[in-house]
matplotlib code that plots the C-alpha trace (Angstrom):
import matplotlib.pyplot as plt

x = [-85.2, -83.7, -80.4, -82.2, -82.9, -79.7, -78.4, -80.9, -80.6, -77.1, -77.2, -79.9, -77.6, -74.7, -77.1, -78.3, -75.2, -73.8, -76.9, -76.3, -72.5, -73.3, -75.1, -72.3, -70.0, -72.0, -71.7, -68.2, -67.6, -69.8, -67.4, -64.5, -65.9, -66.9, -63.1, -62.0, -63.6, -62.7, -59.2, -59.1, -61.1, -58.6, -55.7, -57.3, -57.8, -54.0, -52.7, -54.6, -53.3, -49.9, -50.1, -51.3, -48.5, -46.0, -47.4, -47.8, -43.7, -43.1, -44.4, -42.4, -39.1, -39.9, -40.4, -37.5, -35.4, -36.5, -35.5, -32.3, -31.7, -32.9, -31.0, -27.7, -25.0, -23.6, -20.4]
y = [126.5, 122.9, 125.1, 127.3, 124.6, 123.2, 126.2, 126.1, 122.4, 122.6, 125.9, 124.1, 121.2, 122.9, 124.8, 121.5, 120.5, 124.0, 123.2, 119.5, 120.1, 123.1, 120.9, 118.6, 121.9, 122.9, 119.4, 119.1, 122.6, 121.3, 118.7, 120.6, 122.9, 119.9, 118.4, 121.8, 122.3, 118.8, 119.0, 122.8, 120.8, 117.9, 120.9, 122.4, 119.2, 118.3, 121.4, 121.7, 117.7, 119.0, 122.1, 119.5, 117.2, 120.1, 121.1, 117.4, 117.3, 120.1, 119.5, 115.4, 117.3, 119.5, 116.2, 114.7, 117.2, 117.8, 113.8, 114.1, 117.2, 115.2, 112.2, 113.8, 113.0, 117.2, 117.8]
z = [185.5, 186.3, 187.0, 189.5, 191.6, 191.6, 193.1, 195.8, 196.2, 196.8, 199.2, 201.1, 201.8, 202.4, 204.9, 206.5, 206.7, 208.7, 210.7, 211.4, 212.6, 214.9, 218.1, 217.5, 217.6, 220.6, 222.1, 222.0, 223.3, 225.7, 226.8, 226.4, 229.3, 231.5, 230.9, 231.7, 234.9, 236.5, 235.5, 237.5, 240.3, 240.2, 240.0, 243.3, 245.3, 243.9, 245.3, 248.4, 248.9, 248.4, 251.3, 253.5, 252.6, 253.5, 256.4, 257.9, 256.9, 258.9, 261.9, 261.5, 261.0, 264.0, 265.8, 264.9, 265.3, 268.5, 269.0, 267.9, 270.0, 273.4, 272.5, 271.3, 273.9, 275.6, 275.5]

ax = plt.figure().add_subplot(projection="3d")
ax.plot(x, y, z, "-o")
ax.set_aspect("equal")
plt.show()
């Protein structure tokens, strides 16, 4: 008899112990997602920053250019 509850002692904890870990499963999942999501959100404001960098270049080497063109001395 002693031997029967062993076995169910021991199942039980290993059960309690399958239950214990899954909200800290679940929890760290949990973060994972969150970490996830604002690095894609950093990635988007990053690469929307970028386009605007590019764009803002652009239109300085149009300006300059266009400087260099009205100050170049004509042949």
């Amino acid at each position: 008899m002693s031997a029967l509850f062993k076995t169910n002692a021991t199942g039980s904890k290993a059960g309690a112990a399958e239950a214990a870990s899954e909200p800290a499963v679940a929890g760290i999942s949990i973060r994972l997602q969150e970490r996830v999501r604002d690095l894609e959100q950093t990635l988007r404001e990053e690469r929307r920053a970028l386009a605007e960098a590019e764009q803002r270049y652009e239109r300085l080497e149009g300006k300059y250019n266009a400087l260099l063109q009205r100050n170049s001395p004509t042949a």
